[in-house]
N, C-alpha and C positions, 0 to 999 in steps of 0.2 A: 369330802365334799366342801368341806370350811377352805380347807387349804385350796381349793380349786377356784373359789368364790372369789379369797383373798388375792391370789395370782388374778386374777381379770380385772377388779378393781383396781390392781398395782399398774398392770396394763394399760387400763385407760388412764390412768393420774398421768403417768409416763409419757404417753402420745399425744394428750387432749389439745396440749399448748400449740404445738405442731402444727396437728390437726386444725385448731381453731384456726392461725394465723392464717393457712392456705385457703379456708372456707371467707374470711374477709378477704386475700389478697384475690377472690376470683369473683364476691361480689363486687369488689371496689371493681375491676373491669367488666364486669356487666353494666354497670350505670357508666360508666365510660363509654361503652359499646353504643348504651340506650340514646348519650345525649349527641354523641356524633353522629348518629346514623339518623334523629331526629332532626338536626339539622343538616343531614345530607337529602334526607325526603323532601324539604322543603325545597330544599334547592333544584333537586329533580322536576316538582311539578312545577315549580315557573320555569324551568328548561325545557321542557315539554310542551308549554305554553306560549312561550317566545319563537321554538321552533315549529311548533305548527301555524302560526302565523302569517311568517316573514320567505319571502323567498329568496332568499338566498346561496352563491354556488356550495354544493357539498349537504343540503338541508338532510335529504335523505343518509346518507353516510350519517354526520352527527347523531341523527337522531337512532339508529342502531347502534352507534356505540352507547349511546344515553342508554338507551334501554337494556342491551346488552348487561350493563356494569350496575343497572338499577335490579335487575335481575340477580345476579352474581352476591350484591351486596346483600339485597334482602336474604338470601338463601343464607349466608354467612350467619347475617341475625339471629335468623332462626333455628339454627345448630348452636348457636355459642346460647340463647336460652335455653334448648333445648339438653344443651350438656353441663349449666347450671341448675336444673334440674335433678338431673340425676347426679351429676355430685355432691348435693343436697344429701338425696335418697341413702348414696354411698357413704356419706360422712357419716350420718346417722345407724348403721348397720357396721361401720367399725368400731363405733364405740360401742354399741351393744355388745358386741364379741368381741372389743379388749385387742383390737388388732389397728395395726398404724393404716391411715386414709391412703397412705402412697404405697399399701402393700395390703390394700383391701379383701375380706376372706368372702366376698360376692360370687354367687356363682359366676364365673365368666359369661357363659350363655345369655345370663338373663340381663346382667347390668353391664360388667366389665366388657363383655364383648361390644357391645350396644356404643357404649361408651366410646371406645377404641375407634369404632368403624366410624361415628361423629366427629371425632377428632380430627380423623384423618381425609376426612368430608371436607371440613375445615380447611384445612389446610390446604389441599387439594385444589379448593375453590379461589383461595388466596392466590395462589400461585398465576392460576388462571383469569383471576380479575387485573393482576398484575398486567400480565402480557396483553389483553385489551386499554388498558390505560396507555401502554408503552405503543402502541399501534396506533391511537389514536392521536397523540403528541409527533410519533414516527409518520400518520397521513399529512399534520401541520407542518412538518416540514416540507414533504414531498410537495404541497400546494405551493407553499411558500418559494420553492425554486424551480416554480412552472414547470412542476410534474417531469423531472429527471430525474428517472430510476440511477444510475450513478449517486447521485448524491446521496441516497438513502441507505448502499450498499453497508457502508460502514457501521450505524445505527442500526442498520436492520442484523448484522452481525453479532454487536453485542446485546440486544433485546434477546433472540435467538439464545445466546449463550448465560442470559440471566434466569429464563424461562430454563433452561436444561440445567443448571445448578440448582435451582431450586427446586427440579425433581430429585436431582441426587439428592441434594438435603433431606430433603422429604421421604427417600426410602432408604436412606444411608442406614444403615442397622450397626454400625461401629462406632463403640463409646468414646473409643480413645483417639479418633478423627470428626467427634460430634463437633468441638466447637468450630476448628476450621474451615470444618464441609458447610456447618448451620451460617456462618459469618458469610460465605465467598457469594450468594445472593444477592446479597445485600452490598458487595461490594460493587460486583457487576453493575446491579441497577442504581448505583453511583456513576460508572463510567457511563453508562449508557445515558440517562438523565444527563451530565452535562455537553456529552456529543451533539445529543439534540437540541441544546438550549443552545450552545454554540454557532450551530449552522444554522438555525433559525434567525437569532438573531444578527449574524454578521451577513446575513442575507438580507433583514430590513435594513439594518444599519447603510449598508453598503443603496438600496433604491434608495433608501433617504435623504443620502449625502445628493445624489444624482438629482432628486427631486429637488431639494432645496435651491438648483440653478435656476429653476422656473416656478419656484413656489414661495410662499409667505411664510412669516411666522408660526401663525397657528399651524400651517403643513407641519412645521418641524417639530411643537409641541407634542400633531397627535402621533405621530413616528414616535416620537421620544413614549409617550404615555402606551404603546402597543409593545414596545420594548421593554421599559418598565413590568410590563405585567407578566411578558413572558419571564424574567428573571425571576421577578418575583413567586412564580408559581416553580421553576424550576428551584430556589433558592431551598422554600417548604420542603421539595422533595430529596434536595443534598442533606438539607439540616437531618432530616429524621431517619434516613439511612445511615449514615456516619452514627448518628446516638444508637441506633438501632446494632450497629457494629460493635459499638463500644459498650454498651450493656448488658449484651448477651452472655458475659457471665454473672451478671448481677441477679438475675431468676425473675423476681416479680418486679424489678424497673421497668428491664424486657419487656416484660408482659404484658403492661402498662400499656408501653411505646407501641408494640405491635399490634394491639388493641386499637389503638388511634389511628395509625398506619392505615389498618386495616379498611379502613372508611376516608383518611384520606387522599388515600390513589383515585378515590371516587370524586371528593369532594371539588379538588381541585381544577379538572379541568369542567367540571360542572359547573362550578363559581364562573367562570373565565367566561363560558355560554350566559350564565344570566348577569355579568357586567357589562356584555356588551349586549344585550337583550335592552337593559334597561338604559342603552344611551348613549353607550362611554364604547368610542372608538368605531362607531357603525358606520360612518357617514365614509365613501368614497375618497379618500385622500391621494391617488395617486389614478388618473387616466390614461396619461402618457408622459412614457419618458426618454428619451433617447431611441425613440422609433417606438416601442415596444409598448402593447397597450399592456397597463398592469391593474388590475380591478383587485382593490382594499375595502373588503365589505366588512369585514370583523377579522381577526386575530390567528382562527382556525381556517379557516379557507380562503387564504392568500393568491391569487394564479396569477403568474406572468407568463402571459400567450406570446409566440412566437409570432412576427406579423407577418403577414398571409403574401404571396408570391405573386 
C-alpha cells in the first residue's frame, strides 16, 4: 500500500509541471478568445445597426453574412469555454490519479468523449466560418466587376479548395502527414485572400484612373482611401496565415495565433461595414464613366451596370 502511495505521488511530482503549463497555455487563450470576440460583439451591433438603417445595394445579402458569422462565432465561444471547463475538470482528476493530462485516466464516456466531440465541434465550425468570410469578400468582388460570374471563377476555385483541405486536415488521422496536411489550409487561404484582393482592387484601381478624366481631387483621394482599406484588411489576413503556417510547430504560439484567427475572419470585414457606416467612403464617387453607370455606395457592394440598349 505505501509502495503504491509513493508511485502516484512520484507520478504527479513527474507530470504536474507539464500538466500546469498546458492548463495556463489554454487559459492565457481563453482570455484571448474573451477579449477578441468582445470586441468582435461590439462591432457586430453597430453592423447591425448601420445596416438596418441605410439602404443600400447588397443591404440584405450583408446583413446575412453579418449574422451568419455572428452565429458561427458566438458558437465557437462557447465550446472553447465550454471545453475550458472541462479541461479544468480533467486536469484536476489526473492528478488525483497520478496520470499525465495529455493521457488522462477519465472515463471516455463521461468527460474524454464529451471533450473530443467539442473539439471537433470547434473546429468544425472554424472551418465553416472560414468559408462564409471567403464568400463574402468572394460577393465584393463579384459586385465590384458588375456581377461577372467569369471573374469569380478562379477565387471561387481556390476558396473551394481551402474549405476541402481543411476538411482533410480536420479528419486526416495520420501523424506522420499531420503537419503538412494541418499547414496546406492555411496556405490555400493565403492564395485565395490574395486572388481576391488583387481583382478587387485592380478593378477600382483601373474605374479610378478612368474616373479621374472627369473628376477632382477628392474623387481620387476617396478611390485611393477604398483601396487602402481593402489592402489593408487583406494585408491582416496574409500576415496571420503565413504566422499561422509558420507556427504550427511551435504548439502553444499556434494556438495563440489560431485563437485570434478564429475571431478575426469575423472581425475584419465587420470593421470594414462599420467604417463606412460611420462615414468613411459612403458618399457616391463614381456615377458615370465612359458610358457606364457605376454606383460607389461603400466598399462591399460595388456594381458596374452594363448601359441599357
Amino acid at each position: 500500500m505505501e509502495s503504491t502511495i509513493q508511485t502516484q505521488c512520484t507520478l504527479n511530482s513527474t507530470t504536474f509541471n507539464a500538466d500546469w503549463d498546458d492548463m495556463v497555455a489554454g487559459s492565457t487563450t481563453l482570455v484571448l478568445a474573451f477579449f477578441f470576440y468582445g470586441f468582435y460583439l461590439n462591432l457586430f451591433i453597430v453592423a447591425i445597426y448601420i445596416l438596418s438603417r441605410r439602404k443600400t445595394a447588397g443591404k440584405r445579402v450583408l446583413l446575412a453574412f453579418t449574422c451568419a458569422m455572428a452565429v458561427l462565432g458566438t458558437t465557437q465561444m462557447v465550446l472553447r469555454l465550454a471545453m475550458s471547463v472541462m479541461s479544468s475538470r480533467i486536469f484536476l482528476r489526473s492528478i488525483q490519479h497520478g496520470a499525465s493530462f495529455n493521457n488522462a485516466v477519465l472515463p471516455p464516456s463521461k468527460f474524454g468523449g464529451t471533450y473530443n466531440s467539442m473539439d471537433n465541434a470547434y473546429h468544425a465550425i472554424f472551418i465553416i466560418n472560414n468559408l462564409v468570410a471567403d464568400s463574402l469578400f468572394l460577393y465584393r468582388c463579384f459586385m465590384v466587376w458588375g456581377s461577372q460570374w467569369k471573374i469569380i471563377i478562379l477565387p471561387a476555385f481556390f476558396m473551394v479548395a481551402t474549405f476541402v483541405t481543411g476538411c482533410v486536415a480536420f479528419a486526416s488521422p495520420s501523424v506522420s502527414t499531420r503537419q503538412t496536411v494541418q499547414q496546406s489550409p492555411y496556405i490555400m487561404a493565403t492564395i485565395t485572400n490574395l486572388v481576391l484582393v488583387l481583382l478587387t482592387v485592380g478593378r477600382i484601381w483601373w474605374i479610378r484612373r478612368d474616373a479621374l478624366h472627369i473628376g477632382t481631387s477628392d474623387l481620387k483621394t476617396r478611390y485611393n482611401s477604398v483601396i487602402a482599406m481593402i489592402v489593408e484588411s487583406g494585408a491582416i489576413y496574409c500576415i496571420f496565415t503565413v504566422l499561422l503556417i509558420i507556427t504550427y510547430p511551435l504548439g502553444v504560439s499556434f494556438m495563440m495565433l489560431q485563437t485570434i484567427a478564429t475571431h478575426l475572419i469575423n472581425i475584419v470585414p465587420t470593421l470594414i461595414i462599420v467604417r463606412v457606416g460611420l462615414g468613411q467612403h459612403t458618399q457616391p464617387i463614381l456615377e458615370h464613366c465612359e458610358g457606364r453607370g457605376t454606383t460607389f455606395l461603400t466598399p462591399l457592394p460595388v456594381r458596374d451596370s452594363k448601359p441599357s440598349s
